[in-house]
C-alpha positions as CSV (number, residue, x, y, z in Angstrom):
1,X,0.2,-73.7,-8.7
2,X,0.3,-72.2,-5.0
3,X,-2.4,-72.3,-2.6
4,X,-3.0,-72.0,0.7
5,X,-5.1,-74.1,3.3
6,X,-5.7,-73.1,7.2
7,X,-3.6,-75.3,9.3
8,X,-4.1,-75.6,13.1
9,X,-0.6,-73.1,13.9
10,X,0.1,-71.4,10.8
11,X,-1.3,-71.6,7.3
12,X,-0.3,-74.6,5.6
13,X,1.1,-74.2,2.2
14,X,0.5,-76.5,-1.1
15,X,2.3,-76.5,-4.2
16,X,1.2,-78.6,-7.3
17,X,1.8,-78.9,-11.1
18,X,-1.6,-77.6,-12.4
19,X,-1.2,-79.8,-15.4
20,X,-0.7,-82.6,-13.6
21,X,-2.0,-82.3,-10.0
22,X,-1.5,-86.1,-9.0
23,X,1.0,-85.0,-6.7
24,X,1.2,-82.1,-4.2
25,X,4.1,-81.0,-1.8
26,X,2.3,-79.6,1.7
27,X,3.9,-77.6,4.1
28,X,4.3,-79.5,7.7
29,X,5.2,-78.0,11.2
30,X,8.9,-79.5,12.9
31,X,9.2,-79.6,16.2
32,X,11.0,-76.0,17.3
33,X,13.7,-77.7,17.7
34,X,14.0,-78.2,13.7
35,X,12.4,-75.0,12.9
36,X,11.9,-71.3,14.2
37,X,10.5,-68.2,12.7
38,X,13.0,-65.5,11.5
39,X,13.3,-62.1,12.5
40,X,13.9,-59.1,10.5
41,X,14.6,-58.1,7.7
42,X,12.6,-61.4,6.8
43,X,9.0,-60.6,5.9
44,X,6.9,-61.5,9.3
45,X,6.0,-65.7,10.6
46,X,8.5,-66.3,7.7
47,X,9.9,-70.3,9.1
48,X,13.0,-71.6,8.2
49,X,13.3,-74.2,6.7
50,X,10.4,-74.2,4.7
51,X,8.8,-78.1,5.4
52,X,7.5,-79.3,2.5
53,X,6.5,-84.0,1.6
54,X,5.1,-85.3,-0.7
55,X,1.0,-86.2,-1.0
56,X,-0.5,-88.0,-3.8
57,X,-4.1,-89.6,-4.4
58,X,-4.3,-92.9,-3.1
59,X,-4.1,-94.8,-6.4
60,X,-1.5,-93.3,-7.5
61,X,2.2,-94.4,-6.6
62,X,4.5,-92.1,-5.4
63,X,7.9,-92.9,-7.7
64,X,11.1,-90.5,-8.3
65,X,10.0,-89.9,-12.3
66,X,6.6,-88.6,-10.7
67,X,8.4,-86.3,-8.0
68,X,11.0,-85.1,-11.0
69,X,8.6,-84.0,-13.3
70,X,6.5,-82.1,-10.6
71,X,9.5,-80.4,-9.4
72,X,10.4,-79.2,-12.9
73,X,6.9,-78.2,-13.8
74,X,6.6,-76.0,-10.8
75,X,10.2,-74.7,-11.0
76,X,8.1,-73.6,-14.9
77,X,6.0,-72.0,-13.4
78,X,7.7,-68.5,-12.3
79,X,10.7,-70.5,-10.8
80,X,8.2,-71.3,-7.6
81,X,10.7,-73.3,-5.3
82,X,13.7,-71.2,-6.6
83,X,11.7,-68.0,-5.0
84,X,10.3,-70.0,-1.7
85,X,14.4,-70.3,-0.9
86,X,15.2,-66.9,-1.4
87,X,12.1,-65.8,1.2
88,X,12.9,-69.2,3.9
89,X,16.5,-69.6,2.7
90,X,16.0,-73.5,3.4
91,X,13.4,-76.1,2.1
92,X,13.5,-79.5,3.8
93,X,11.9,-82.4,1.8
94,X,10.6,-85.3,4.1
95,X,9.3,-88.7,2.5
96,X,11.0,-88.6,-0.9
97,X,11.6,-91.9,-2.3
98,X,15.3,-91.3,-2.8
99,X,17.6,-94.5,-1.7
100,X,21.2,-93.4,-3.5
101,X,23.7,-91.4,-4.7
102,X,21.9,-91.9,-8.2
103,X,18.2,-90.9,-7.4
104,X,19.6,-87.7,-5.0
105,X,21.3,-86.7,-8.4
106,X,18.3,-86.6,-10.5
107,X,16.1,-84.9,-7.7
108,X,18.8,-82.1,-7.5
109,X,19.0,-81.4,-11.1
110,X,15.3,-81.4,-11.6
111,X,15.5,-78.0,-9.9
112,X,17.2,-76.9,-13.3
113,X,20.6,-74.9,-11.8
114,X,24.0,-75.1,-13.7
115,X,26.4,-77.6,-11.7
116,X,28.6,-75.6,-9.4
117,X,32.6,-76.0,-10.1
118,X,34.3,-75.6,-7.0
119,X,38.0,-74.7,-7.7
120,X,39.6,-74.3,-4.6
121,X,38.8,-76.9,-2.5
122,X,39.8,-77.3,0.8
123,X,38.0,-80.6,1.4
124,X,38.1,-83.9,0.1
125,X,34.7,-85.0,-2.0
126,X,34.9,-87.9,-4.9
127,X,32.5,-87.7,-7.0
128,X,29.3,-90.4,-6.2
129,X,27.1,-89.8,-8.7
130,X,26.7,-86.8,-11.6
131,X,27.7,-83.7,-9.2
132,X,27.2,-85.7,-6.2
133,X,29.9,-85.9,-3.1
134,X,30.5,-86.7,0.5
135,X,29.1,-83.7,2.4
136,X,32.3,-83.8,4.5
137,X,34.8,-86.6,5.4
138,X,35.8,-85.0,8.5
139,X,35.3,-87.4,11.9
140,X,32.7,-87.3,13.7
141,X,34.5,-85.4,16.8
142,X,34.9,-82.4,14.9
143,X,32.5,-79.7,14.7
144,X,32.0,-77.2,11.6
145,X,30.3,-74.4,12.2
146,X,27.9,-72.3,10.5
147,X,28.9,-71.1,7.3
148,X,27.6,-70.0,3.7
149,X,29.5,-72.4,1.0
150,X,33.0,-71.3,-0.1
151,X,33.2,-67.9,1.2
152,X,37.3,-68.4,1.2
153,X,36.9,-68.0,-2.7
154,X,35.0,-65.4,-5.0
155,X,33.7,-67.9,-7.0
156,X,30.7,-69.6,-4.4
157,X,27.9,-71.8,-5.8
158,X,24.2,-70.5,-4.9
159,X,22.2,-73.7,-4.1
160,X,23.3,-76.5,-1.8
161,X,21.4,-79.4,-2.0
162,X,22.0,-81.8,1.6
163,X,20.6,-85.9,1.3
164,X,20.3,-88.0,4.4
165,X,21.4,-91.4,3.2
166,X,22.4,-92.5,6.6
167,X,22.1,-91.2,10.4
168,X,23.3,-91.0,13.4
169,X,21.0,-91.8,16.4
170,X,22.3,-89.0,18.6
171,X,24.1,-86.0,17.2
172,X,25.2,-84.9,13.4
173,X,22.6,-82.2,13.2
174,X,22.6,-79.6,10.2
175,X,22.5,-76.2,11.4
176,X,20.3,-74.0,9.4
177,X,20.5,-69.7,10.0
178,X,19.8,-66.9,8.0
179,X,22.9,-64.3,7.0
180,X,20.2,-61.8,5.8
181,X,19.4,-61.9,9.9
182,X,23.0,-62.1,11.5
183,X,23.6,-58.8,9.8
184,X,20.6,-57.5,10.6
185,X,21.7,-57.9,14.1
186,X,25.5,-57.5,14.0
187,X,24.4,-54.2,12.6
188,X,22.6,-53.6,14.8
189,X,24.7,-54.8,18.1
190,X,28.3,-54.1,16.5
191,X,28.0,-51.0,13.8
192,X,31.5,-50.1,14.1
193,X,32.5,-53.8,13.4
194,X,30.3,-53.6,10.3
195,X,31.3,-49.9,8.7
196,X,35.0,-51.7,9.0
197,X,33.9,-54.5,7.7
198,X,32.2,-53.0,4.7
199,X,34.8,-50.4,3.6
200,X,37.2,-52.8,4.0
201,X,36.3,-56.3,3.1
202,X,38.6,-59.1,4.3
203,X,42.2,-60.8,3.3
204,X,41.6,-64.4,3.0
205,X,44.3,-66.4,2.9
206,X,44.5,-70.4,2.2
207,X,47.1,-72.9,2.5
208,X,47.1,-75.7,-0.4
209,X,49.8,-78.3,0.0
210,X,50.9,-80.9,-1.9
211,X,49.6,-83.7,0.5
212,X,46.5,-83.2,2.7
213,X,47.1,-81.2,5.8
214,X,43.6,-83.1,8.0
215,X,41.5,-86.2,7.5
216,X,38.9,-84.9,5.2
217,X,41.3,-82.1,3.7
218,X,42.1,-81.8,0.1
219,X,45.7,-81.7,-1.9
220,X,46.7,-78.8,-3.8
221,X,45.9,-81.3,-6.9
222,X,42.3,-81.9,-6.2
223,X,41.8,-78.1,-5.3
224,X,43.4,-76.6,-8.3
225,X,44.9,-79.6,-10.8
226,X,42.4,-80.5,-12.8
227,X,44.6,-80.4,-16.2
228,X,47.5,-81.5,-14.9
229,X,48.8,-85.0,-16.1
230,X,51.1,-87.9,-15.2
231,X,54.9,-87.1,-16.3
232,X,54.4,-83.1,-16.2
233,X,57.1,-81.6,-14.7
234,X,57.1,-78.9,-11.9
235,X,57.1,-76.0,-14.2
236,X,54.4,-77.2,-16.1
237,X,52.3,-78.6,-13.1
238,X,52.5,-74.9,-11.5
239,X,51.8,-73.6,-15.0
240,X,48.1,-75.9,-14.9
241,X,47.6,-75.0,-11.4
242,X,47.8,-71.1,-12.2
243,X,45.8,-70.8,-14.9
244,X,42.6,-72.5,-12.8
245,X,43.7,-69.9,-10.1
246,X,43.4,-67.5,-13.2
247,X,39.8,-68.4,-13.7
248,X,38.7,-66.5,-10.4
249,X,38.8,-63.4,-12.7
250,X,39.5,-61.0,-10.1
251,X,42.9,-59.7,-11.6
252,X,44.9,-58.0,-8.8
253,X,42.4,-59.1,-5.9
254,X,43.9,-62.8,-6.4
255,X,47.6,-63.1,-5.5
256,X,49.3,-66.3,-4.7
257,X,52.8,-67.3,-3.4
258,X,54.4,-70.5,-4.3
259,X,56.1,-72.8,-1.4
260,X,58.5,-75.7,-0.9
261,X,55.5,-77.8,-0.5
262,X,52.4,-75.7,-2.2
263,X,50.9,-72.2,-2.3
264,X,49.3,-69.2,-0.6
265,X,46.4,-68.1,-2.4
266,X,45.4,-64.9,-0.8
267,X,42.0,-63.1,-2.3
268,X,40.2,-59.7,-1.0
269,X,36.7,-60.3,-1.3
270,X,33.5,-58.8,0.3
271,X,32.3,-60.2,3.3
272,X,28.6,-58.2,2.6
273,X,27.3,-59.1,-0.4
274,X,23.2,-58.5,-1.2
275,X,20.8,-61.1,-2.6
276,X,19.9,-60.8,-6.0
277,X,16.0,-59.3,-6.2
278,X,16.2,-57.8,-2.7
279,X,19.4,-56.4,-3.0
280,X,19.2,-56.7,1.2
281,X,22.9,-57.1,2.3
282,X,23.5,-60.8,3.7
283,X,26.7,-61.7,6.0
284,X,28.3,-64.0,3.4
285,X,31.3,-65.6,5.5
286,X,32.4,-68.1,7.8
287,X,34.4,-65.7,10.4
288,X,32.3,-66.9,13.4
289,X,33.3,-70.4,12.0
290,X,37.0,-70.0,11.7
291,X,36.5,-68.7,15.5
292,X,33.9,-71.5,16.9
293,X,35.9,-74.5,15.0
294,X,39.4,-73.0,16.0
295,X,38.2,-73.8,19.9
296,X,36.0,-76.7,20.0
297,X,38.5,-78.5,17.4
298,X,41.5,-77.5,19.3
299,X,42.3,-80.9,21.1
300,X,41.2,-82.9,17.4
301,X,44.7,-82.4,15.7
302,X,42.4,-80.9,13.0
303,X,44.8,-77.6,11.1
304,X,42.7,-74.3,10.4
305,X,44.2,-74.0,6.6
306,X,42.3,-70.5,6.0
307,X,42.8,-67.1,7.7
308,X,41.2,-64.5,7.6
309,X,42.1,-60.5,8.2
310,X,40.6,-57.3,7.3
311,X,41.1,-56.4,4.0
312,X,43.9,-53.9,4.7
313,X,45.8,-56.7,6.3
314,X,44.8,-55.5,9.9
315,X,43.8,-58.7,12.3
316,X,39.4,-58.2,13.3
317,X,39.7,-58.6,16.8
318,X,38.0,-61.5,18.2
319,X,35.3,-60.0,20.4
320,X,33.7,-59.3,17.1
321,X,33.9,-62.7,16.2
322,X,32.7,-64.3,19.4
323,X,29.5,-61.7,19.0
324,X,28.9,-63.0,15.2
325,X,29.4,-66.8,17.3
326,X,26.9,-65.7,19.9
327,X,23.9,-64.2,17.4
328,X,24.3,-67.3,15.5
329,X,23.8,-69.7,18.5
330,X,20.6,-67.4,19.1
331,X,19.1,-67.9,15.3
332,X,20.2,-71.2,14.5
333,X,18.3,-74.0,14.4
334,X,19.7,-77.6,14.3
335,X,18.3,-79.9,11.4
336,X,17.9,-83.5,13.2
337,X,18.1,-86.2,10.5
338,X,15.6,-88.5,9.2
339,X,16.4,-91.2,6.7
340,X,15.9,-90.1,3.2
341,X,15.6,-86.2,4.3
342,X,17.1,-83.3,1.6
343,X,17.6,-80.1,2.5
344,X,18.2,-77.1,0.0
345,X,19.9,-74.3,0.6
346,X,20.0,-71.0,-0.6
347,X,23.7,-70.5,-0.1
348,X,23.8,-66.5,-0.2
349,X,21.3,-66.6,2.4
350,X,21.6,-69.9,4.6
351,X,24.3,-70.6,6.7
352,X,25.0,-74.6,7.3
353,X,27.4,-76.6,9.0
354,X,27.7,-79.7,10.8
355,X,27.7,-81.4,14.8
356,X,29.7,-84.1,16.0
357,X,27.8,-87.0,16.9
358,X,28.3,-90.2,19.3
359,X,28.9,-93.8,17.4
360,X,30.8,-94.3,14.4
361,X,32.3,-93.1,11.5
362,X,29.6,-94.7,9.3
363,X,26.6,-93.7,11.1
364,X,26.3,-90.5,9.4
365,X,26.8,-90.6,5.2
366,X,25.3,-87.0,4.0
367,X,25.6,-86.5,0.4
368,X,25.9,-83.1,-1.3
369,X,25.4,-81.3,-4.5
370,X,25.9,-77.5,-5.2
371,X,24.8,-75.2,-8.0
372,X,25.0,-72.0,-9.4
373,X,22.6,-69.3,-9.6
374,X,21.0,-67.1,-12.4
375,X,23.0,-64.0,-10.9
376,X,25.9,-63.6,-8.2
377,X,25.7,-62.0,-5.2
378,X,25.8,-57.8,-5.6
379,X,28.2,-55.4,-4.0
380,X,27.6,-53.6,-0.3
381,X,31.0,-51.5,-0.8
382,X,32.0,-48.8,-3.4
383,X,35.5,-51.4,-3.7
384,X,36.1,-52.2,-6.9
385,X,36.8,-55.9,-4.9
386,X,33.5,-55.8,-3.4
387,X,31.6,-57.0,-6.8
388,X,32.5,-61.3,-7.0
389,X,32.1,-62.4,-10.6
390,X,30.9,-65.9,-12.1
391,X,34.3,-67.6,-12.9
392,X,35.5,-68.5,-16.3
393,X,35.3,-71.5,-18.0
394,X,38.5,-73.8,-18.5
């Protein structure tokens, strides 16, 4: 059940399982900071993320069973939370009581979303809890800019759910922007950029290797070996790798070259895709990324394993990726942690990423978990590589 009480700034919103309404999730202003309102082609005073904690009555104790069941019961009714991330694109939920790896599992799959297989990697996450990881093991120095999930691969998941379990006291912010509104505007700003970008999609190409390339970086194993087993020789071992690769399901628009020391996997895929529902075209990538890390990284030792070209091949020239950096830096907001805070995104929509902050290593542990969707992402292009496809099971 959704209602809505008259706040002091904006109308405050509540949501509550009218079966059970012990417990109700209310909408809360963030400091600007935290928070701004997007601009087209998001319907207007739209905020991102959408704030929402926990309230109950005062006898009654606010436990993780309680919080499960409400989420599940309102995700019942009409998929309510499912829909407030495709309008905000982000939900932050503030006063949970979620202490581990263990209780951010069972909040995340109360949503009801399939588990998300990444194949592919390019990071390194061991598994915490049931589909639960390190966000990223990368130090602290290193920036990672904003970027929707996996948009190196066809196969992306659609929800990405963030937990604070630990953080810093200065830096380590989450950046949060919409993709719906960087096209907009690179649209807008740099047509030509986009009609190229459209009719062409992009060449992206990864490098696996045998041995992790960074700190934080995966092995061609972990990305793609899955099946393979102690004692298998080569043959066999590029056999198992292959046949994950297979499981993209995008036949010709997947090629990959083998190496003295791992593979080239090299995939044309659409960088505009359009959000199920809407069918409004979102800026599914992480150009501006590859551009932003590639410079503030530079002096960290840290390799760029993923490039990215125009789908013909061509090189985009880089004053269209410093203008995607520059809109970004304009829409973004920065997510500062609180103990205990999760954040949701709706990865066809949301961009995320990460700051460096000051301290150590240890003061920041985010934990992750990603889904899939009901539908993928539909095609901008006319491309018969502009459509990505759910990959196959194996």
């Amino acid at each position: 059940m959704e209602t809505i009480a008259v706040g002091a700034r904006r109308p405050a919103l509540k949501l509550d399982d009218a079966r059970s309404p012990a417990l109700v999730f209310e909408s809360f202003d963030l400091p600007a900071t935290n928070q701004r309102v997007l601009g087209p082609p998001h319907p207007a005073n739209t905020v991102t993320p959408l704030a929402l904690r926990p309230s109950t009555h005062e006898s009654v104790p606010l436990d993780l069973d309680t919080i499960v069941q409400t989420i599940k019961s309102l995700q019942e009714q009409d998929s309510i939370l499912t829909k407030k991330l495709a309008l905000h694109g982000a939900l932050l939920f503030r006063g949970l009581p979620i202490h581990n790896a263990d209780d951010f599992s069972n909040f995340a799959h109360s949503f009801g979303y399939k588990p998300h297989e990444i194949i592919g990697i390019v990071v390194d996450r061991p598994l915490l809890a049931p589909n639960v990881v390190p966000a990223n093991e990368a130090p602290k120095s290193v920036l990672i800019y904003n970027h929707n999930e996996s948009p190196q691969v066809p196969h992306a998941p659609e929800y990405i759910f963030f937990y604070g379990h630990k953080v810093p006291k200065k830096g380590g912010e989450t950046p949060i922007s919409s993709s719906l509104e960087l096209f907009h505007r690179a649209q807008r700003e740099i047509p030509g950029f986009i009609a190229e970008l459209t009719e062409k999609g992009i060449l992206s190409k990864v490098v696996y290797k045998v041995e992790k390339q960074y700190e934080g970086g995966s092995t061609l194993r972990q990305a793609f070996g899955k099946e393979i087993q102690e004692g298998d020789d080569e043959a066999t071992r590029r056999s198992k790798i292959e046949a994950q690769i297979s499981r993209y399901g995008r036949g010709k628009f997947t090629t990959w070259e083998w190496t003295d020391d791992g593979i080239t996997l090299t995939q044309r895929l659409p960088a505009v895709r359009t959000q199920p529902e809407t069918n409004l075209p979102t800026l599914f990538t992480g150009l501006a990324a590859y551009y932003k890390n590639a410079r503030v990284n530079a002096s960290s030792g840290r390799k760029n394993v993923t490039e990215q070209l125009y789908g013909d091949g061509t090189p985009i020239p880089e004053k269209y990726l410093e203008h995607l950096a520059n809109i970004t830096d304009e829409i973004r907001v920065l997510h500062k942690w609180q103990e205990g805070d999760v954040l949701v995104y709706d990865n066809i929509i949301a961009q995320h990423g990460r700051q460096p902050w000051e301290g150590e290593q240890s003061d920041r542990v985010v934990l992750a978990s990603v889904f899939d969707g009901a539908k993928v992402p539909g095609a901008y292009g006319y491309g018969e590589w502009a459509q990505v496809v759910q990959a196959l099971d194996g």
